[in-house]
N, CA, C and O atoms as a Tripos MOL2 file, in Angstrom:
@<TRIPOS>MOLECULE
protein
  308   307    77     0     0
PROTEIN
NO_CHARGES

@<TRIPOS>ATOM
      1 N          71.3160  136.8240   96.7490 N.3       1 UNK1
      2 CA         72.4430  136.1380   96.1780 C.3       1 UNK1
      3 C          73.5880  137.1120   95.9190 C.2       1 UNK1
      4 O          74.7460  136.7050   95.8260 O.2       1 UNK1
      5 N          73.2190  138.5670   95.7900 N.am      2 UNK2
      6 CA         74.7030  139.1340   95.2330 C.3       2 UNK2
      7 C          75.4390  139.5340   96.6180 C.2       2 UNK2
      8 O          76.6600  139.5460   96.7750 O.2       2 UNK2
      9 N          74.6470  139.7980   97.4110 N.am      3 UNK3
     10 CA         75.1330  139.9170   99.3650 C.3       3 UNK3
     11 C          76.1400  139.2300   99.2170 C.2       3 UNK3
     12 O          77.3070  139.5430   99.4510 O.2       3 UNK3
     13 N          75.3630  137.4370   98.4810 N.am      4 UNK4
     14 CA         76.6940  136.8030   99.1670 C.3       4 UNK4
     15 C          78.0310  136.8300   98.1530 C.2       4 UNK4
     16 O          79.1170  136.6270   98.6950 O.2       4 UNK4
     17 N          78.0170  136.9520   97.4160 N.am      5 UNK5
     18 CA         78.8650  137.1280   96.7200 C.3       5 UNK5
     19 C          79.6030  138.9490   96.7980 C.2       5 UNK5
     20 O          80.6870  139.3240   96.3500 O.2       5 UNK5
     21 N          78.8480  139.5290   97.3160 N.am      6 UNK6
     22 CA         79.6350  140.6570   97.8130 C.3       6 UNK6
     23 C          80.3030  140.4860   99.3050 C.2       6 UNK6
     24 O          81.2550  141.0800   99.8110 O.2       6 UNK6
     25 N          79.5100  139.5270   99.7820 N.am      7 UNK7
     26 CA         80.2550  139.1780  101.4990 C.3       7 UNK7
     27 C          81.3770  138.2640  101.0180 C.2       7 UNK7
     28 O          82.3200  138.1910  101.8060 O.2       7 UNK7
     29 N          81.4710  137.6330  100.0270 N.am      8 UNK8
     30 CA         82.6780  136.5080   99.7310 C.3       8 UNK8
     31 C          83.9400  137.3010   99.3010 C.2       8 UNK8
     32 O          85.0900  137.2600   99.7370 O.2       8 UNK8
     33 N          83.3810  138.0260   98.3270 N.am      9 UNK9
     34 CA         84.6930  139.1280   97.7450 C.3       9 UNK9
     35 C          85.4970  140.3130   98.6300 C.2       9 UNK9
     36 O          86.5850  140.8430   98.4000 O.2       9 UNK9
     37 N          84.2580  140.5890  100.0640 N.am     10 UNK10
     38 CA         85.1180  141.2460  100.6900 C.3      10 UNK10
     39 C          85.9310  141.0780  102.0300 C.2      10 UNK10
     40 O          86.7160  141.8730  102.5470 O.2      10 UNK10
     41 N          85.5010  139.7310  102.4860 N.am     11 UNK11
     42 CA         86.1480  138.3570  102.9270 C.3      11 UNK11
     43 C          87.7950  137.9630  102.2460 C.2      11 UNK11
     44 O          88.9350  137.6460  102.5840 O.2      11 UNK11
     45 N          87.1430  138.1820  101.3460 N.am     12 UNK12
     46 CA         88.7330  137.0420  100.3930 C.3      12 UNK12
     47 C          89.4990  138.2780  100.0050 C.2      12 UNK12
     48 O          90.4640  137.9450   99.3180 O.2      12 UNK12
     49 N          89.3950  140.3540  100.2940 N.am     13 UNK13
     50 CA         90.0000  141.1480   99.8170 C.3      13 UNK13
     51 C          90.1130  141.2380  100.9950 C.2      13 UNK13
     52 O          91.2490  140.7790  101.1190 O.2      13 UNK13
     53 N          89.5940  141.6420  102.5930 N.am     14 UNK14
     54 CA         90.4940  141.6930  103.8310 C.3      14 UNK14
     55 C          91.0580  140.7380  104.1880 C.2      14 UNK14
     56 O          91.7990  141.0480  105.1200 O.2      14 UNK14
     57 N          91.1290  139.5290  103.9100 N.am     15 UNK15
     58 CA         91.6540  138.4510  104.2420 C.3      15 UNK15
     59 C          93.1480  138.3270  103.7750 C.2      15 UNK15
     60 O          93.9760  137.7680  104.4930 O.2      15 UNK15
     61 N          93.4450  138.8200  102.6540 N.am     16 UNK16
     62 CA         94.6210  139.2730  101.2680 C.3      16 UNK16
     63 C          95.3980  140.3300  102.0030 C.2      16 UNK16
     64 O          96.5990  140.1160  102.1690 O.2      16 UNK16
     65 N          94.9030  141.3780  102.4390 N.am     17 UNK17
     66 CA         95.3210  142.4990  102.6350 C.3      17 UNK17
     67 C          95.8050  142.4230  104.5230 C.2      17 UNK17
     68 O          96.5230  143.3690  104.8440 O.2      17 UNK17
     69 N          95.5870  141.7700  105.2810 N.am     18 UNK18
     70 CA         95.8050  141.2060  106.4510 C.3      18 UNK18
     71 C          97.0980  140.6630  106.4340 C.2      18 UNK18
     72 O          98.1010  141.2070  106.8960 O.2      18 UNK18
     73 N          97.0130  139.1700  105.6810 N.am     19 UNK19
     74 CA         98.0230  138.5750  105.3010 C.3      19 UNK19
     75 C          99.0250  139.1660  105.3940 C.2      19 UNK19
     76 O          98.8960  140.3300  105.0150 O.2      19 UNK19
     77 N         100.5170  138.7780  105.9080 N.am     20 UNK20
     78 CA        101.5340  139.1920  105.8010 C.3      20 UNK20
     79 C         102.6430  138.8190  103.9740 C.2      20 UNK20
     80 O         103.7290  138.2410  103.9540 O.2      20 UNK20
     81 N         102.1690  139.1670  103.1810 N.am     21 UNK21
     82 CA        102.4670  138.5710  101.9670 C.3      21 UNK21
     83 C         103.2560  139.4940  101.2760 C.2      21 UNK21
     84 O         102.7620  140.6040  101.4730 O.2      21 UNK21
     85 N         104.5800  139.6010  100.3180 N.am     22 UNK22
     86 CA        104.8340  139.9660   99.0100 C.3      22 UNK22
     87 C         103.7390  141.3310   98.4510 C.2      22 UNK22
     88 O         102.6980  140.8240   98.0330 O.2      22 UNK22
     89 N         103.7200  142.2330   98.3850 N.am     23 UNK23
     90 CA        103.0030  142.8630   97.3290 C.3      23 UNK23
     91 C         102.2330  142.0970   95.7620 C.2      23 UNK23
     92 O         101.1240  142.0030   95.2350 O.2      23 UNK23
     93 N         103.6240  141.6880   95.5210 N.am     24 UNK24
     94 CA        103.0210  140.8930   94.4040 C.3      24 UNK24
     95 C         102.1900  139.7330   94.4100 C.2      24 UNK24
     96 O         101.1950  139.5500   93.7080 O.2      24 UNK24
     97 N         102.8200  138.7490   95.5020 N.am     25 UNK25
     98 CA        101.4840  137.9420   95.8550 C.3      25 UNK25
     99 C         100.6340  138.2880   96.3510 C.2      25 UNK25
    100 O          99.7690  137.4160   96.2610 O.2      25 UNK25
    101 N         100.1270  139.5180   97.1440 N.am     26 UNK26
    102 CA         98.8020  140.1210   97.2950 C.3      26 UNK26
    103 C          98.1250  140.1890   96.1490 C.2      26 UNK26
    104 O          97.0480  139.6220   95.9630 O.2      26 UNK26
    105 N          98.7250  140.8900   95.3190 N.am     27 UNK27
    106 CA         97.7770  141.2940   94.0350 C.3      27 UNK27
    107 C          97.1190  140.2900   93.5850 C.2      27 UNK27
    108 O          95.8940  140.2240   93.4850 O.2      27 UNK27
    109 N          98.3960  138.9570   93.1130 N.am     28 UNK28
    110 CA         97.8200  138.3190   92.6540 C.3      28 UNK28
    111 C          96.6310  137.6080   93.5670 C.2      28 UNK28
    112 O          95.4730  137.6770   93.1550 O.2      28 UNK28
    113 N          96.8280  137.1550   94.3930 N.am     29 UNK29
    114 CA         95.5450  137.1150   95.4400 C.3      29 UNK29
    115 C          94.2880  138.0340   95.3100 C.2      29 UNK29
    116 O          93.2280  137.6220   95.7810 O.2      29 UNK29
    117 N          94.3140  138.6160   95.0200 N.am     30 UNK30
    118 CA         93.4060  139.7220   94.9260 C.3      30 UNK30
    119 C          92.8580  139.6750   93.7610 C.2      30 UNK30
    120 O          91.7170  140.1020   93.5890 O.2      30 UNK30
    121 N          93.6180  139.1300   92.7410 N.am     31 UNK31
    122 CA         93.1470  139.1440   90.9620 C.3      31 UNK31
    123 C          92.5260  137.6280   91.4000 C.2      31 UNK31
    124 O          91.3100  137.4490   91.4530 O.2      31 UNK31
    125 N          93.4740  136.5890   91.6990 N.am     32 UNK32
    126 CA         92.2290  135.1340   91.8290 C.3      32 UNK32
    127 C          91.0490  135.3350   92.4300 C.2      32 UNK32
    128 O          90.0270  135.1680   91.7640 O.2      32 UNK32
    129 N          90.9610  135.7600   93.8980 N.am     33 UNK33
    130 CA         89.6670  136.4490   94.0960 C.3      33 UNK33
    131 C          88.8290  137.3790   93.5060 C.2      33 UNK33
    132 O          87.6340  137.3350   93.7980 O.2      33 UNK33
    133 N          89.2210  138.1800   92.7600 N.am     34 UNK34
    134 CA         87.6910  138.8470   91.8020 C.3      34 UNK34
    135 C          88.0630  137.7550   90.6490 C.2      34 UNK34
    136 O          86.9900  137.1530   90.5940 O.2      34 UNK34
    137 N          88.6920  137.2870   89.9400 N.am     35 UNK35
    138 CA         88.0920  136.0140   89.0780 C.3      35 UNK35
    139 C          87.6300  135.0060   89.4590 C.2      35 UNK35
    140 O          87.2560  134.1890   88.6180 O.2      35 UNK35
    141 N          87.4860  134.6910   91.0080 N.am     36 UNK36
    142 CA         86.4030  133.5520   91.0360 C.3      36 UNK36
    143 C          85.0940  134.3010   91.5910 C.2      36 UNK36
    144 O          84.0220  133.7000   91.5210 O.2      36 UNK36
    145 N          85.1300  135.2120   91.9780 N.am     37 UNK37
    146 CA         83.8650  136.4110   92.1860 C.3      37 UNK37
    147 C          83.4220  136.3940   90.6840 C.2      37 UNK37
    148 O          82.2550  136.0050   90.6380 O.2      37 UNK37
    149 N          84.0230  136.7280   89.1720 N.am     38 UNK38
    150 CA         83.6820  137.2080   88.3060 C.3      38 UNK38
    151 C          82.6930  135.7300   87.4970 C.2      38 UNK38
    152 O          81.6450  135.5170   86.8870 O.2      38 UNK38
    153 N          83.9070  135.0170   88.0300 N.am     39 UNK39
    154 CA         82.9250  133.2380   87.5100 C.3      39 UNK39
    155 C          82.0060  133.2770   87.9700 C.2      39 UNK39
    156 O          81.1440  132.8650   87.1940 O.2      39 UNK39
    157 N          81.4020  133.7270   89.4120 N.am     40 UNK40
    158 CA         80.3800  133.1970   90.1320 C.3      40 UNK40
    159 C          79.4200  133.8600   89.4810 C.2      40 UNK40
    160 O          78.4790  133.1850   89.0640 O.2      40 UNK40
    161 N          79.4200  135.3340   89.2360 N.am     41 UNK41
    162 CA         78.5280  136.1950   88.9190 C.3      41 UNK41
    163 C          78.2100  136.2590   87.5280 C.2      41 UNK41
    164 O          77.2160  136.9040   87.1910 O.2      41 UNK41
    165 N          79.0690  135.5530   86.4850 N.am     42 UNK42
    166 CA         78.8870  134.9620   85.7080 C.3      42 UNK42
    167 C          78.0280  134.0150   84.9900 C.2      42 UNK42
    168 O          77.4630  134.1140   83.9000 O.2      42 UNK42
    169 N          78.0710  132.8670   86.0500 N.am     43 UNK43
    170 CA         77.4380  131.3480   86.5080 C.3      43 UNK43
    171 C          76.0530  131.8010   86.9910 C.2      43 UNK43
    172 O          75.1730  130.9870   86.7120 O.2      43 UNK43
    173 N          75.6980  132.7420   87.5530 N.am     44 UNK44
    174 CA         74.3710  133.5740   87.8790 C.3      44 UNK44
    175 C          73.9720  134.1400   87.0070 C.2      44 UNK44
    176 O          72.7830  133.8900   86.8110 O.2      44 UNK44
    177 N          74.7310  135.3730   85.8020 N.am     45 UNK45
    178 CA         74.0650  136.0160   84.8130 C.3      45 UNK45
    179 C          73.4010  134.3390   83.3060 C.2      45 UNK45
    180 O          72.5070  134.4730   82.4700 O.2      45 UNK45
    181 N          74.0870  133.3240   83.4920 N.am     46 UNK46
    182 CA         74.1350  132.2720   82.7970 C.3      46 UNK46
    183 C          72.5590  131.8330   82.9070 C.2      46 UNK46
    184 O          71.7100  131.6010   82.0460 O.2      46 UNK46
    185 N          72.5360  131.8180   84.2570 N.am     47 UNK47
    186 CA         71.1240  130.9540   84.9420 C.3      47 UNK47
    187 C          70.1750  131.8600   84.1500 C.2      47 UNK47
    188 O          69.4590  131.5460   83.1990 O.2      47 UNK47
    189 N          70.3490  133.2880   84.8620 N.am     48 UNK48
    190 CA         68.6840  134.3520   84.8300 C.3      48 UNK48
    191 C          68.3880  134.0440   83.2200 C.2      48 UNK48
    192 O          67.2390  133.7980   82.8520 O.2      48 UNK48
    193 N          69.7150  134.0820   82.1090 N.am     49 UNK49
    194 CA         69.7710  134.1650   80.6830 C.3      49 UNK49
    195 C          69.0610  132.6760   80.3720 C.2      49 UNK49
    196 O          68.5730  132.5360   79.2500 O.2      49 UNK49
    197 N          68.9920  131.7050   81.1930 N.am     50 UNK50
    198 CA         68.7780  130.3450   80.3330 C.3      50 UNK50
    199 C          66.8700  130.2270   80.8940 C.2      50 UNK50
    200 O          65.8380  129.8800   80.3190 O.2      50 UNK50
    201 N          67.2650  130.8170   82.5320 N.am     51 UNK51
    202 CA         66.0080  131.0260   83.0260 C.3      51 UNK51
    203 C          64.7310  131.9390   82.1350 C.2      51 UNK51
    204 O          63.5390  131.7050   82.3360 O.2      51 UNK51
    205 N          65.0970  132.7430   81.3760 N.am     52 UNK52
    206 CA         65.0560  133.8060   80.5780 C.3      52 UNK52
    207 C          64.4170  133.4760   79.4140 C.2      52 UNK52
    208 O          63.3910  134.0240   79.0110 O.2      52 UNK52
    209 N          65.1840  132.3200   78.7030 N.am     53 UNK53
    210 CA         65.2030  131.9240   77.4350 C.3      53 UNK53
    211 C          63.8150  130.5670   77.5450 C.2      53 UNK53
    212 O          62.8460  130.4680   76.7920 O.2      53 UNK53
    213 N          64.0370  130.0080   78.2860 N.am     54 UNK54
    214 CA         62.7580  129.1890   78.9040 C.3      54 UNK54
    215 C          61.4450  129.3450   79.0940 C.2      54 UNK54
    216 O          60.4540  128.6590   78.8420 O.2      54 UNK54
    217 N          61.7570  131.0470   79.9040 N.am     55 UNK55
    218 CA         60.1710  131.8420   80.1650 C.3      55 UNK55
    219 C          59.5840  132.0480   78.6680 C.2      55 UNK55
    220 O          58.4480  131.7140   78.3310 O.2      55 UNK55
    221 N          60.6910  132.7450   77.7070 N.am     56 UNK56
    222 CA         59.8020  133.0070   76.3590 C.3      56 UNK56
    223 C          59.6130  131.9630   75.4810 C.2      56 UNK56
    224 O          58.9420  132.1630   74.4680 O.2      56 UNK56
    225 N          60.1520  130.7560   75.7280 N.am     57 UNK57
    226 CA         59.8590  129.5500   74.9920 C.3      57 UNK57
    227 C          58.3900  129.2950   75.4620 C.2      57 UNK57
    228 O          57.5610  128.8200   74.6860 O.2      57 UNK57
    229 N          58.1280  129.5810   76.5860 N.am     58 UNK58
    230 CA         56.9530  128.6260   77.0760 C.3      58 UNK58
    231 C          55.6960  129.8760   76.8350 C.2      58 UNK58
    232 O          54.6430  129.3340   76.4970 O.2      58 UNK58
    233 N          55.5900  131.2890   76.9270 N.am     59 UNK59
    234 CA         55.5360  131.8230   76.2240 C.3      59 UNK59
    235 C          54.6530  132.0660   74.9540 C.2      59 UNK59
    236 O          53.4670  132.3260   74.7530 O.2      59 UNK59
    237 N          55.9490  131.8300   74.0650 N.am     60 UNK60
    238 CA         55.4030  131.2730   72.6840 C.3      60 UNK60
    239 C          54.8240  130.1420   72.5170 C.2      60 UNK60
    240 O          54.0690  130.0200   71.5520 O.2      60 UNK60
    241 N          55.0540  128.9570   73.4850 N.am     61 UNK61
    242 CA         54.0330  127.6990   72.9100 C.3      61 UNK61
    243 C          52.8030  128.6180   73.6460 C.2      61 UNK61
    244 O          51.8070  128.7690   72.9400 O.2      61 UNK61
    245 N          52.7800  129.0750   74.6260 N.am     62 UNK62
    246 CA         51.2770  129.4370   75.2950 C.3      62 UNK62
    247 C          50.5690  130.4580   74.3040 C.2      62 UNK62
    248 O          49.4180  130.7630   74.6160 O.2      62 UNK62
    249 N          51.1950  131.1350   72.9400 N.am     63 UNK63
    250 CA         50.7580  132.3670   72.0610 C.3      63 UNK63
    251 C          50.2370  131.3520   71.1110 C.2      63 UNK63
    252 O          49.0470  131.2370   70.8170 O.2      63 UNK63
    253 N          51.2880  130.5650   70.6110 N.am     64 UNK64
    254 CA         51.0070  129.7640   69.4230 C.3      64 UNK64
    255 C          49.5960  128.6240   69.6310 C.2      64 UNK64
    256 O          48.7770  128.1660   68.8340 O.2      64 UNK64
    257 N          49.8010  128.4680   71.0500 N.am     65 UNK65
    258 CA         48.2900  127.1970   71.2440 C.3      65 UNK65
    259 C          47.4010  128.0030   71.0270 C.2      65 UNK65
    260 O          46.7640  127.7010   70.0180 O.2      65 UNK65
    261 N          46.7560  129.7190   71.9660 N.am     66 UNK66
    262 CA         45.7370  130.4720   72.0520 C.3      66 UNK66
    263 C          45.3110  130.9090   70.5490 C.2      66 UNK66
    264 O          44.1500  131.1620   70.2250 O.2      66 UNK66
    265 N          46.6490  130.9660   69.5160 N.am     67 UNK67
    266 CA         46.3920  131.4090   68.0640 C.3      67 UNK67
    267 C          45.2530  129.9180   67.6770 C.2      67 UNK67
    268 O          44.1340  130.0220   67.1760 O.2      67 UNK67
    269 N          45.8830  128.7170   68.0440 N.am     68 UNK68
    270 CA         45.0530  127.7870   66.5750 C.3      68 UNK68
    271 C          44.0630  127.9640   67.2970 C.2      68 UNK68
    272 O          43.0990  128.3690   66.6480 O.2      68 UNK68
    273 N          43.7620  127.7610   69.0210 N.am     69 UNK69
    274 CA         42.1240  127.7190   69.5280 C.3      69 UNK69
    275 C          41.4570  128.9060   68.7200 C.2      69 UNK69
    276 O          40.3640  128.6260   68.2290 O.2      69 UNK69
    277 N          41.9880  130.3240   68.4780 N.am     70 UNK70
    278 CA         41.0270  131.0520   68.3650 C.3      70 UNK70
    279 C          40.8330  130.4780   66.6820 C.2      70 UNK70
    280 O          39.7410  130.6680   66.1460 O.2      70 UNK70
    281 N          41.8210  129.8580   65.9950 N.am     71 UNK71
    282 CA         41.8930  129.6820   64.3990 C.3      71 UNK71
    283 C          40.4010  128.4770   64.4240 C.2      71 UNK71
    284 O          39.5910  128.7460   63.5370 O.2      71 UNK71
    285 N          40.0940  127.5080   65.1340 N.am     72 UNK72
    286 CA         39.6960  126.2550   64.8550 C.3      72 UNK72
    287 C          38.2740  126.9610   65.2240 C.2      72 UNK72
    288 O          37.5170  126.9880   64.2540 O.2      72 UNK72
    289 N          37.6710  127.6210   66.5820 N.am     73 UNK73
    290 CA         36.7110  128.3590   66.7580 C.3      73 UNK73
    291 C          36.5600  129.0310   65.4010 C.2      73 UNK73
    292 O          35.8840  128.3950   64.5930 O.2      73 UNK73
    293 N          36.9180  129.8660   65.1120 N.am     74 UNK74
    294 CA         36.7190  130.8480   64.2080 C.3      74 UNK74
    295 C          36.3280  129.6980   62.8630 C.2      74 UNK74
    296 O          35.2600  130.0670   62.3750 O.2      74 UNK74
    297 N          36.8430  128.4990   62.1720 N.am     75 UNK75
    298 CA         36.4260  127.5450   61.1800 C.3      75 UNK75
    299 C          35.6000  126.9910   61.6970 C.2      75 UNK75
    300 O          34.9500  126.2620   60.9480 O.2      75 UNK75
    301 N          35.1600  127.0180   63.2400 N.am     76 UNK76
    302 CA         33.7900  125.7490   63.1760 C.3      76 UNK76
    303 C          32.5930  126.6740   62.9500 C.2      76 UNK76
    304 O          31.5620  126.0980   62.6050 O.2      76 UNK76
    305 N          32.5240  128.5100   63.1340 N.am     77 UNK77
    306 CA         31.2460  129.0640   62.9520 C.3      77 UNK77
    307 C          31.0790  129.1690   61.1580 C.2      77 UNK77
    308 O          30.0480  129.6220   60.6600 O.2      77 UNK77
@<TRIPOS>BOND
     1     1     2 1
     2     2     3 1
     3     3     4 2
     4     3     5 am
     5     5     6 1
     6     6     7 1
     7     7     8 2
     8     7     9 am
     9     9    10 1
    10    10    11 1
    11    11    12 2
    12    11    13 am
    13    13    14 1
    14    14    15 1
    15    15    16 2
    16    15    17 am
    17    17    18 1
    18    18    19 1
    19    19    20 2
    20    19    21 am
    21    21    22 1
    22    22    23 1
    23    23    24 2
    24    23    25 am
    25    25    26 1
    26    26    27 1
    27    27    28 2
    28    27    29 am
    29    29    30 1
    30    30    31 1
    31    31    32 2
    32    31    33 am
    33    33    34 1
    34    34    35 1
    35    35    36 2
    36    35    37 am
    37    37    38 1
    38    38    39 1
    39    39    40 2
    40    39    41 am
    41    41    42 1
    42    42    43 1
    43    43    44 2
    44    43    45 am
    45    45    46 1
    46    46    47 1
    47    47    48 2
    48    47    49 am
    49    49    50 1
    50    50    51 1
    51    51    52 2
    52    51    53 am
    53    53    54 1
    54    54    55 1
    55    55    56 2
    56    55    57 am
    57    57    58 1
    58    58    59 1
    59    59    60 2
    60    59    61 am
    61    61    62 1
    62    62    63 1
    63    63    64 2
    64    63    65 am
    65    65    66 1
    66    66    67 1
    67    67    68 2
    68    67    69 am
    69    69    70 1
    70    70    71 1
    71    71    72 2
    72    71    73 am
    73    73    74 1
    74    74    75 1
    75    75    76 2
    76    75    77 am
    77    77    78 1
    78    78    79 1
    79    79    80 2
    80    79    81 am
    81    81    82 1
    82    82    83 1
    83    83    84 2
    84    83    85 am
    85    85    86 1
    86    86    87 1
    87    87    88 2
    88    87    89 am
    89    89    90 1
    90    90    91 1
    91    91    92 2
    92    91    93 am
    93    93    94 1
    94    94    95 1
    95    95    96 2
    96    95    97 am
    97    97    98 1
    98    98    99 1
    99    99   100 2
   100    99   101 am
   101   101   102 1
   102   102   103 1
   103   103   104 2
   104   103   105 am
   105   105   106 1
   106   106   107 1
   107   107   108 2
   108   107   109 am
   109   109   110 1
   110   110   111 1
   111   111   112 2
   112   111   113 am
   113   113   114 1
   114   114   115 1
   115   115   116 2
   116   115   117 am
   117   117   118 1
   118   118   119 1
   119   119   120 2
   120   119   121 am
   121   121   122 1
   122   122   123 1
   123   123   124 2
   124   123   125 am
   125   125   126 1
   126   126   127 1
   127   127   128 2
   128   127   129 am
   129   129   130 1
   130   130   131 1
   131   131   132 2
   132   131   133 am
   133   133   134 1
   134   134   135 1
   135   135   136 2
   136   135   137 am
   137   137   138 1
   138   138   139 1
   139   139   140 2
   140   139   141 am
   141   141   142 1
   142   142   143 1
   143   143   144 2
   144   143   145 am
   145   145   146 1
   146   146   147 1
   147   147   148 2
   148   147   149 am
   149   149   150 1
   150   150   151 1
   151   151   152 2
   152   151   153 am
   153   153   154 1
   154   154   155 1
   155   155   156 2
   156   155   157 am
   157   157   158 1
   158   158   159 1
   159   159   160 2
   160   159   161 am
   161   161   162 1
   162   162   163 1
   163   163   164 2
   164   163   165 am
   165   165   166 1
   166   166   167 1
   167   167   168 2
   168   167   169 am
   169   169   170 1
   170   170   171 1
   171   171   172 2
   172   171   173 am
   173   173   174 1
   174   174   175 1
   175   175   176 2
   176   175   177 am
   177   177   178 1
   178   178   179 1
   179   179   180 2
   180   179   181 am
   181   181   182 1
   182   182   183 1
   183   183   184 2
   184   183   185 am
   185   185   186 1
   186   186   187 1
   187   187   188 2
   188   187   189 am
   189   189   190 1
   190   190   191 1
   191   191   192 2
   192   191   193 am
   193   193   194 1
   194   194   195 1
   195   195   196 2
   196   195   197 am
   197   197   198 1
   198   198   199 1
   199   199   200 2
   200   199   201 am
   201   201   202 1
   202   202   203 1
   203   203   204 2
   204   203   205 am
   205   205   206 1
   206   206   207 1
   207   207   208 2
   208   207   209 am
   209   209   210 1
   210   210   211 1
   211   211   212 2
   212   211   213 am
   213   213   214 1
   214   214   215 1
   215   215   216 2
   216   215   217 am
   217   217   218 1
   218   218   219 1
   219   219   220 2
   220   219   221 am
   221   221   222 1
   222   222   223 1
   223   223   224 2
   224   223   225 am
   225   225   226 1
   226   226   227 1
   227   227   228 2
   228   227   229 am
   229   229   230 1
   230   230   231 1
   231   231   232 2
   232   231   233 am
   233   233   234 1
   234   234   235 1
   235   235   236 2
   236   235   237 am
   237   237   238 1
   238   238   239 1
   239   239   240 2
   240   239   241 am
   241   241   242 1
   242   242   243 1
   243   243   244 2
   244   243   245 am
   245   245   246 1
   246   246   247 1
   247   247   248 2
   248   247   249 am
   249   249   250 1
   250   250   251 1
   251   251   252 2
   252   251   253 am
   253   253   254 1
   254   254   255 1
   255   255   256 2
   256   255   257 am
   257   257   258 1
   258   258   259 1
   259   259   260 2
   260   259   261 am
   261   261   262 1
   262   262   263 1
   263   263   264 2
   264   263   265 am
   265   265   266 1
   266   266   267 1
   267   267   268 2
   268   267   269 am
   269   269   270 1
   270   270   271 1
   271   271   272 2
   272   271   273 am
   273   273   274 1
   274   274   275 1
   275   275   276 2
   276   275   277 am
   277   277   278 1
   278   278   279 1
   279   279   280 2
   280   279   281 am
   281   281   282 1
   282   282   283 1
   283   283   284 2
   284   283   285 am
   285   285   286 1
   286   286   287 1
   287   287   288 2
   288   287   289 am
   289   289   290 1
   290   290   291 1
   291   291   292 2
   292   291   293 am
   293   293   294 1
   294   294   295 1
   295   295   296 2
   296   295   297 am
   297   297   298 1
   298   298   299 1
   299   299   300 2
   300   299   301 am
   301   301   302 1
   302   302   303 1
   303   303   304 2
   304   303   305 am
   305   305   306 1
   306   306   307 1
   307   307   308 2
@<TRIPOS>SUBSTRUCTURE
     1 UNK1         2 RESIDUE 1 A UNK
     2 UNK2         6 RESIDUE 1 A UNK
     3 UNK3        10 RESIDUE 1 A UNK
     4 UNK4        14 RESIDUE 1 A UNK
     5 UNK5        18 RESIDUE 1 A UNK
     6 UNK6        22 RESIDUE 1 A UNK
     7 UNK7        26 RESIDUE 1 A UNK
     8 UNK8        30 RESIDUE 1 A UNK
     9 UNK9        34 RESIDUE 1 A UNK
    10 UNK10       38 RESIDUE 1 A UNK
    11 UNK11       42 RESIDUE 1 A UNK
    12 UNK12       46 RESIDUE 1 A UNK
    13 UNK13       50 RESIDUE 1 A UNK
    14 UNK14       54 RESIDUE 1 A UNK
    15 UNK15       58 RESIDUE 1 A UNK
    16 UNK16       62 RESIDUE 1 A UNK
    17 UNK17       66 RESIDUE 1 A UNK
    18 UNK18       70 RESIDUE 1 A UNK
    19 UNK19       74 RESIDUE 1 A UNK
    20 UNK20       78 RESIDUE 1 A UNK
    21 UNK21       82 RESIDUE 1 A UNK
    22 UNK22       86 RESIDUE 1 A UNK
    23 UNK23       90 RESIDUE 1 A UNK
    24 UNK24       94 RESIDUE 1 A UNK
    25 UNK25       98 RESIDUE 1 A UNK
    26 UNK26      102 RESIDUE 1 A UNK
    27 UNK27      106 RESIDUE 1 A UNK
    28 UNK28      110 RESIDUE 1 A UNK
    29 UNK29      114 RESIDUE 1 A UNK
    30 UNK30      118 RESIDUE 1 A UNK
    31 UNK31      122 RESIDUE 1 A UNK
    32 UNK32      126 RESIDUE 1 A UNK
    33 UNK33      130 RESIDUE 1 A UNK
    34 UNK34      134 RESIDUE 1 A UNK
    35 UNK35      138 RESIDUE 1 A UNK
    36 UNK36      142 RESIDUE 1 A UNK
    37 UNK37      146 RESIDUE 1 A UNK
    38 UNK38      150 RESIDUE 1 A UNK
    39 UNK39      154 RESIDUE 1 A UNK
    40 UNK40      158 RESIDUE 1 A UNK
    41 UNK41      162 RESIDUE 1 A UNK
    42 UNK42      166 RESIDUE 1 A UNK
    43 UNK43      170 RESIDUE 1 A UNK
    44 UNK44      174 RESIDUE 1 A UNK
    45 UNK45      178 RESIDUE 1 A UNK
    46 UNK46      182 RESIDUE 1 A UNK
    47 UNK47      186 RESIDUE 1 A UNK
    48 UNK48      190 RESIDUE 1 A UNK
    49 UNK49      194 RESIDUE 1 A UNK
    50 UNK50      198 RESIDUE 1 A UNK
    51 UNK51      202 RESIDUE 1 A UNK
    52 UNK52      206 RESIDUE 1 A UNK
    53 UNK53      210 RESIDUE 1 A UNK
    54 UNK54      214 RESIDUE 1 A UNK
    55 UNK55      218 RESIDUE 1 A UNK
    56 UNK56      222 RESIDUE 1 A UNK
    57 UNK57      226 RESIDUE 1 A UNK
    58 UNK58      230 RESIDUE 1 A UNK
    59 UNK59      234 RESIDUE 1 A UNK
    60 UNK60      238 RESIDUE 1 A UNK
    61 UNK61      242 RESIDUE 1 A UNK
    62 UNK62      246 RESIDUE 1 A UNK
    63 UNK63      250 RESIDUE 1 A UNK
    64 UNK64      254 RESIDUE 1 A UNK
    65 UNK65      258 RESIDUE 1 A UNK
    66 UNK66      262 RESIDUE 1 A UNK
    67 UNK67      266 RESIDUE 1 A UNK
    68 UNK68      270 RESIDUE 1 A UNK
    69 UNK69      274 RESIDUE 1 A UNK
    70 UNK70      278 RESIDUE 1 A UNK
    71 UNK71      282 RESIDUE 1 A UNK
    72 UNK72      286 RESIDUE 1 A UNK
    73 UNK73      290 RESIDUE 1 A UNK
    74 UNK74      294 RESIDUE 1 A UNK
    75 UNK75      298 RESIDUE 1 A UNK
    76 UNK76      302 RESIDUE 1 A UNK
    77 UNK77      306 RESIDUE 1 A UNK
């Protein structure tokens, strides 16, 4: 996934720089392209973080179930 988002950003920076454009509208071309590069990679650090937050939820229910089994064993001897 970051390939492509490194193949997109350097796509949309020779593509800018080709262009027959203004200096200044290059740049700015160049600033919209790494801010929608920066959203994307963003929108990805978002996922792994929620992906993330999910793994240790499930996790903890899987710690908290193994705690009462060993609690209820341990009251039936």
């Amino acid at each position: 996934m970051k390939k492509a988002l490194y193949l997109i950003l350097a796509g949309v920076v020779i593509g800018i720089l080709v262009a027959p454009d203004k200096g200044s509208e290059t740049w700015r071309k160049l600033k919209d392209g790494f801010d929608d590069w920066k959203d994307g990679a963003m929108d990805q650090i978002n996922d792994v973080v929620s992906q993330g937050k999910e793994l240790v939820g499930k996790g903890k229910n899987a710690a908290d179930q193994a705690k009462n089994e060993v609690r209820e064993t341990v009251n039936e001897w």
